[in-house]
C-alpha positions as CSV (number, residue, x, y, z in Angstrom):
1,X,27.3,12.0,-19.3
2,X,25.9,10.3,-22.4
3,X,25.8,12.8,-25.6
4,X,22.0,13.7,-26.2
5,X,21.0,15.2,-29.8
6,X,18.6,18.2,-30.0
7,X,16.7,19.7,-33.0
8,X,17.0,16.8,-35.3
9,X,13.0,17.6,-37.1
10,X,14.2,20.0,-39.5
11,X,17.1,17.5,-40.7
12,X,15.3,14.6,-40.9
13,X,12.0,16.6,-43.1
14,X,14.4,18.5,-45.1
15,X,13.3,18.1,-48.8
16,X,16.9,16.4,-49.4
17,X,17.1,14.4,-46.9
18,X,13.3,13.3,-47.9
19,X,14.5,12.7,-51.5
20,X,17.7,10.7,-50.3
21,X,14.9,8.8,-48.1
22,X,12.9,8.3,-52.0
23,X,15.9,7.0,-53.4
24,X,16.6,4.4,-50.5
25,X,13.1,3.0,-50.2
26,X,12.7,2.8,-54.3
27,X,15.4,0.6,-54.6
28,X,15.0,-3.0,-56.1
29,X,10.9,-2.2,-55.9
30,X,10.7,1.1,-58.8
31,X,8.2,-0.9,-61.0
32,X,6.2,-1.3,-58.0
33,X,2.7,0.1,-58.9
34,X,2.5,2.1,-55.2
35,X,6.1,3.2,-56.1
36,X,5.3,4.1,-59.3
37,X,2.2,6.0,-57.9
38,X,5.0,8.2,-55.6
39,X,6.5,8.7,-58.1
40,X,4.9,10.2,-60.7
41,X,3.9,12.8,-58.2
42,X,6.8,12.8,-56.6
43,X,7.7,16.7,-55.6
44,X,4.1,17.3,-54.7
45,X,4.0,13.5,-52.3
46,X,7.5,14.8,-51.2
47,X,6.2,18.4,-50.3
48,X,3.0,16.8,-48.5
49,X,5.4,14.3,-46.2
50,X,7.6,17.2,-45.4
51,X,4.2,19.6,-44.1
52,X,3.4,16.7,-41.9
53,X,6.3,15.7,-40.2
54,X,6.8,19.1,-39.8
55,X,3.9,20.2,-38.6
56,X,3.3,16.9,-36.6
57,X,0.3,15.5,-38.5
58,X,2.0,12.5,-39.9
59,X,0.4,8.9,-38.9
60,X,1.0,6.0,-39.8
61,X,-0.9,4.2,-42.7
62,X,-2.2,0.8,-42.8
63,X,-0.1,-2.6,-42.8
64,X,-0.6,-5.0,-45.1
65,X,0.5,-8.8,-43.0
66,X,1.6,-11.8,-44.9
67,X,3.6,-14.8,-43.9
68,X,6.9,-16.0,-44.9
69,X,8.5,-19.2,-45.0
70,X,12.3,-19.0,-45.9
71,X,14.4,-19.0,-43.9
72,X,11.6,-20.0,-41.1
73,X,8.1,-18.7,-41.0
74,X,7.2,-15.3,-40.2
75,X,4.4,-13.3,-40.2
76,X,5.7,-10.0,-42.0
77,X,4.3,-6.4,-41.9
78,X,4.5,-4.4,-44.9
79,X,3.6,-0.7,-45.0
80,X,2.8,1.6,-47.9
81,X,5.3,3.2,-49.8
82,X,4.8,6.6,-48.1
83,X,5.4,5.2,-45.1
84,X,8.9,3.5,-45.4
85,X,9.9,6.7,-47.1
86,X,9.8,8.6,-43.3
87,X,11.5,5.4,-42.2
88,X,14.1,6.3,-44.3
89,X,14.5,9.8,-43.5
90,X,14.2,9.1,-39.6
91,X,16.9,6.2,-40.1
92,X,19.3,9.0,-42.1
93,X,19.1,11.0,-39.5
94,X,18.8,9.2,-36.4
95,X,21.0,5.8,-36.6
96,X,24.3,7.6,-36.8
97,X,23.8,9.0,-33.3
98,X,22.9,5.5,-31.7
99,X,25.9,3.9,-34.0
100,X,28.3,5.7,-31.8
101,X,27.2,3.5,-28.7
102,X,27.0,0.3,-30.5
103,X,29.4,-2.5,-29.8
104,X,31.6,-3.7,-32.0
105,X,30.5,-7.2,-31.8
106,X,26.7,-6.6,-32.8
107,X,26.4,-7.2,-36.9
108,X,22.9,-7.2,-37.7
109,X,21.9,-4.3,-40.1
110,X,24.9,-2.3,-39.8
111,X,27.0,-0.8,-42.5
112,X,30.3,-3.1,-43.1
113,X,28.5,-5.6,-41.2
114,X,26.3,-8.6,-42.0
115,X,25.9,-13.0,-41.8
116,X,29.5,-13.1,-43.0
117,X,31.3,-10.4,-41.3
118,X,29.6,-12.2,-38.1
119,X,30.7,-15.7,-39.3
120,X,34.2,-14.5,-39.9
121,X,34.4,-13.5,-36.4
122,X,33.1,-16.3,-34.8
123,X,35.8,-18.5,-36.8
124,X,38.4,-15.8,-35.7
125,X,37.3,-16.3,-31.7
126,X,37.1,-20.5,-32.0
127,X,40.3,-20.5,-33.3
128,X,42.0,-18.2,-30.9
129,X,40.3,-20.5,-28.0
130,X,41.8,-23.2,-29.5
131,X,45.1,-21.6,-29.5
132,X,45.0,-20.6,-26.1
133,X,42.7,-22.8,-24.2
134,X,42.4,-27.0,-24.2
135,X,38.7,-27.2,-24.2
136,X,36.2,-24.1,-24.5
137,X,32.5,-24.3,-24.1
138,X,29.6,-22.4,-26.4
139,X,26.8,-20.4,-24.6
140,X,24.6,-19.7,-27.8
141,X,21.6,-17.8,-26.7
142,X,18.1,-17.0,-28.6
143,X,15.7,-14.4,-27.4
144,X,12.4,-16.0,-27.5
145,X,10.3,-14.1,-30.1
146,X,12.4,-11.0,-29.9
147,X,10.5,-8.6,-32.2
148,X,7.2,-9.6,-31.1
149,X,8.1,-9.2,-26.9
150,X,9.9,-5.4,-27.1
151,X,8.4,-3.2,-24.5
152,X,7.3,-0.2,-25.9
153,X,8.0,1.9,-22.6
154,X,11.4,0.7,-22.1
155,X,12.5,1.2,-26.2
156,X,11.0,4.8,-25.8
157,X,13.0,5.0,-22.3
158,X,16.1,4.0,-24.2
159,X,15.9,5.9,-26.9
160,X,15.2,9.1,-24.8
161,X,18.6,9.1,-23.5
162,X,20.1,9.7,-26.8
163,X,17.1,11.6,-28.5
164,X,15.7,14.9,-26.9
165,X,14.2,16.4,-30.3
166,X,10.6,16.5,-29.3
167,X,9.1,16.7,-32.6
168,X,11.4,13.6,-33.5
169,X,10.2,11.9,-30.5
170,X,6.4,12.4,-31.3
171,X,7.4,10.9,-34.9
172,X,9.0,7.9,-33.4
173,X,6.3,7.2,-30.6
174,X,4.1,7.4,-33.3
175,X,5.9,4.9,-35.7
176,X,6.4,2.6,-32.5
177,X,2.8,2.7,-31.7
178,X,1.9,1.9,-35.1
179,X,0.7,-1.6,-34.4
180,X,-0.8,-0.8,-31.1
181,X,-0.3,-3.1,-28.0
182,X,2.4,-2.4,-25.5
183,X,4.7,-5.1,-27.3
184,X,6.0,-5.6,-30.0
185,X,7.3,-3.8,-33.3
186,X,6.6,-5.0,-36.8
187,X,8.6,-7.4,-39.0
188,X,9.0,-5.6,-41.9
189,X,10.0,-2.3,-41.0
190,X,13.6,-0.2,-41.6
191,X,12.8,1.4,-38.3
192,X,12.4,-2.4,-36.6
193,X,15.7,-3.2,-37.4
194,X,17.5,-0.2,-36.0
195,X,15.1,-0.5,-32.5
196,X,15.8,-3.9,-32.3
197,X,19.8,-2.9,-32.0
198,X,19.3,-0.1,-29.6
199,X,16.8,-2.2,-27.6
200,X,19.7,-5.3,-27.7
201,X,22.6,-2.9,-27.2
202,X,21.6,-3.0,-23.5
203,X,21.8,-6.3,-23.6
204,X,25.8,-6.2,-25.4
205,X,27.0,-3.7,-22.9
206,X,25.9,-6.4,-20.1
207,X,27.7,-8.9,-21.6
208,X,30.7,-7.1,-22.6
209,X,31.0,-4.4,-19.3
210,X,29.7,-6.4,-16.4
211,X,30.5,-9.6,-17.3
212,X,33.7,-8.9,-19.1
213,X,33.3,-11.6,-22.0
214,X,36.0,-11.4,-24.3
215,X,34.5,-13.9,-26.9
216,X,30.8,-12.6,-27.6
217,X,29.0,-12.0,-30.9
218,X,25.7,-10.9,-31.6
219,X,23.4,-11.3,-35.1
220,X,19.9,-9.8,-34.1
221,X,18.4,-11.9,-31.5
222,X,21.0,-14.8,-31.6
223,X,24.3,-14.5,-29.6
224,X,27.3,-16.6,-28.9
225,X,29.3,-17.0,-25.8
226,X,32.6,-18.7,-26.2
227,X,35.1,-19.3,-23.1
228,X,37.3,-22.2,-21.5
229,X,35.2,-22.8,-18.2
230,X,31.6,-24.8,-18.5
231,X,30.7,-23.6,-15.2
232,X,31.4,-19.7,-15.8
233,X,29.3,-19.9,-19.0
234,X,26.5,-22.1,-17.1
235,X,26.6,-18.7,-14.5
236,X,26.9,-15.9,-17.5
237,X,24.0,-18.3,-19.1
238,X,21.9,-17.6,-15.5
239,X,22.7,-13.8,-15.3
240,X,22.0,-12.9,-18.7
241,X,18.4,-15.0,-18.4
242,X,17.9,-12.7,-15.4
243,X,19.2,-9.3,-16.9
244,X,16.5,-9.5,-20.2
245,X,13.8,-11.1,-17.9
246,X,14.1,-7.9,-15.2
247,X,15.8,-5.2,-17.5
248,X,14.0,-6.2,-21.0
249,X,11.1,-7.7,-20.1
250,X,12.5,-10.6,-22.8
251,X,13.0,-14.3,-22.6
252,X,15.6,-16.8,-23.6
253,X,14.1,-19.5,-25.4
254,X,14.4,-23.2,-24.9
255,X,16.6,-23.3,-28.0
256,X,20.0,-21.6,-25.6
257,X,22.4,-24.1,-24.5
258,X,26.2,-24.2,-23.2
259,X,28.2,-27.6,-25.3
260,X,31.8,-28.1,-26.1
261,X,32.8,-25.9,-29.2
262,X,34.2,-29.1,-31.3
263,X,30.8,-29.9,-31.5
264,X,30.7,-27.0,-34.1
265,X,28.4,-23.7,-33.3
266,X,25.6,-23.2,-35.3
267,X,25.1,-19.5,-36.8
268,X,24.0,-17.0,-39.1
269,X,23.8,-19.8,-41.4
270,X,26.6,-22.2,-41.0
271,X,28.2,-24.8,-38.5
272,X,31.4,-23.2,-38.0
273,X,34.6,-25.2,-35.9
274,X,37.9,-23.6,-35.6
275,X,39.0,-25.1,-39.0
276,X,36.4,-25.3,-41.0
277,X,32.7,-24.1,-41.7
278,X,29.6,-26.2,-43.4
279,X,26.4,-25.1,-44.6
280,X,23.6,-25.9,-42.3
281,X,21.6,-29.1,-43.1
282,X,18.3,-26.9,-42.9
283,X,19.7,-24.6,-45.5
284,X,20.7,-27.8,-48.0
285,X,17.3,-29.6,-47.7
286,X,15.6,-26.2,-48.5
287,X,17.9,-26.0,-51.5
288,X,17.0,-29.3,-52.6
289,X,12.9,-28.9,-52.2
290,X,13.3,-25.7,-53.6
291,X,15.0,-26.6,-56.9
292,X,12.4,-29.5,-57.1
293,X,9.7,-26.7,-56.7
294,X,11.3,-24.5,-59.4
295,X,11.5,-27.3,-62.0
296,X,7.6,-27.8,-61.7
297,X,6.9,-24.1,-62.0
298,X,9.3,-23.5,-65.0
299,X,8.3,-27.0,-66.8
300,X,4.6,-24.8,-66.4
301,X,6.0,-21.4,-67.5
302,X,5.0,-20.1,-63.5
303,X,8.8,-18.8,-63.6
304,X,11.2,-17.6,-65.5
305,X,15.0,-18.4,-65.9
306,X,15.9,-15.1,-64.6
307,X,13.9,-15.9,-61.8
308,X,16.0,-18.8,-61.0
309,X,19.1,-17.7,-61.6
310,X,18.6,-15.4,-59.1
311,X,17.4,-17.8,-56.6
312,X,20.5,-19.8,-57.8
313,X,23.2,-17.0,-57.6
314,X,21.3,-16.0,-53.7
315,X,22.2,-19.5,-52.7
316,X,25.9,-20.1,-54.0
317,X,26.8,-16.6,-52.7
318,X,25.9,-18.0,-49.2
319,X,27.6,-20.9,-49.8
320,X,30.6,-20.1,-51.3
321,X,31.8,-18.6,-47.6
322,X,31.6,-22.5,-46.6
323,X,33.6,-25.5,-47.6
324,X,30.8,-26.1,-49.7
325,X,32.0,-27.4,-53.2
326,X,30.9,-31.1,-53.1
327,X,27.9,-30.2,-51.1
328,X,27.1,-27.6,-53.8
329,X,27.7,-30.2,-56.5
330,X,25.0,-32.8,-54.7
331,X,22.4,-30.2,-54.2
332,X,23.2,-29.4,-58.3
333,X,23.7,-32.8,-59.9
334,X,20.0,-33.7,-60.6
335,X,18.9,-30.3,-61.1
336,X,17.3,-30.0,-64.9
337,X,15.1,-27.6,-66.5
338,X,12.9,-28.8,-69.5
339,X,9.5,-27.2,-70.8
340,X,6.6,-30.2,-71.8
């Protein structure tokens, strides 16, 4: 029977654990002005969060929605301060527990995880296919607007089988209710990110348990399939479709498709064959229009050179995990920053 925790409330509203949560959701924004706010009443904001998740009067405050446009647009929900603080301290507390059931193979927003740990692995698998197998085939699956389409009732369902806290499970309800709607938790959110992987975990056990893949990776909602067969992949394509369609309630997008591996397999950033691994074309244009953009807004003092530097030092970290260096030096070689 599947371990089930109990009394988690006081852990997670413990004034340590709240602090700890502080320090976590401060970081990189502590200049912020609703951070700063916090802050400067911190033990009294910190003794206030602690009465109502205690005492089960916390709600949720108000988003604030923008849109995005890198790496592709997305509409993005930001809450205040106070808020991502609890998000912090239910994550602390909660996320070790559903860790445990995890797959190996799942990397998104996992400690000692990550775009390159899952890159690395998918170079790993292509070239052990290629060792053992003449030809090998790619499923690589996409759940169509993944965030946006999770079922409230089944997350909650999930969830439940691990978590039996009921305090906790008020707090949660209430954090996935938020937005309202059935469907659909925010963009944005610490929370998100670990629902998303419980909610997607059901989908990794499927692949790995039932239908005893050996060579499967996962990176949020993208997956990859690799095996020696076109036909068994074509079938593991159709069961999957029917497993999130009748289990999930999601939907594969147009963008899945099965194609021979030396075609090189597009993921987390790179196009990645058994001996060798590019950037993406998408991610070089962007570069490219980017730095153009940046030389306007510096030429009208919009930016600073510590603001491109760190756009700059972003970029070649990502592509320094690619055979990259002539690419890097075209995207660079017309580059030039002058003031009028």
């Amino acid at each position: 029977m599947p371990r089930t925790y109990n009394k988690l409330i006081d852990a997670i509203c413990s004034f340590d654990n709240l602090y700890t949560a502080y320090i976590k959701a401060r970081k990189c924004k502590r200049y912020k002005s609703d951070v700063l706010k916090f802050s400067n009443n911190l033990e009294e904001e910190l003794f206030a969060l602690q009465k109502d998740l205690s005492t089960g009067g916390y709600k949720t405050g108000s988003y604030k929605k923008f849109t995005i446009f890198e790496p592709k647009k997305r509409e993005i929900s930001a809450l205040p301060f106070r808020d991502r603080v609890v998000h912090h301290a239910l994550c602390g507390v909660i996320e070790p527990f559903f860790e445990n059931k995890f797959i190996n193979d799942s990397y998104a927003c996992r400690k000692g995880k990550g775009t390159h740990a899952a890159s690395s692995v998918l170079t790993e698998y292509l070239r052990r296919s290629n060792r053992i197998w003449d030809k090998a085939y790619c499923l690589k699956g996409d759940i169509e607007k993944c965030f946006h389409s999770i079922d409230h009732e089944i997350l909650k369902r999930i969830i439940r089988r691990t978590v039996r806290c009921r305090d906790t499970l008020i707090l949660i309800d209430e954090i996935i209710d938020s937005t309202g709607g059935i469907k659909g938790i925010p963009i944005g959110n610490l929370t998100s990110q670990l629902f998303a992987n419980v909610y997607l975990n059901e989908l990794d056990h499927f692949v790995k348990e039932k239908l005893k893949v050996k060579f499967y990776v996962r990176y949020l909602d993208d997956f990859i399939i690799i095996y020696r067969d076109k036909e068994m992949v074509q079938a593991w394509r159709s069961e999957i479709e029917q497993f999130v369609e009748k289990q999930l309630r999601l939907a594969l997008n147009t963008k899945t498709s099965v194609f021979p591996v030396k075609q090189g397999v597009d993921f987390v950033g790179y196009r990645t064959w058994s001996t060798h691994k590019l950037l993406r074309k998408r991610s070089v244009i962007g570069m490219k229009r980017k730095l153009r953009n940046l030389s306007v807004l510096y030429r009208e003092d919009r930016v600073t050179l510590k603001d491109i530097k760190c756009v700059l030092a972003s970029w070649l970290g990502h592509a320094q995990h690619a055979d990259s260096h002539n690419v890097v030096k075209r995207v660079l070689k017309n580059f030039v920053l002058c003031k009028t």
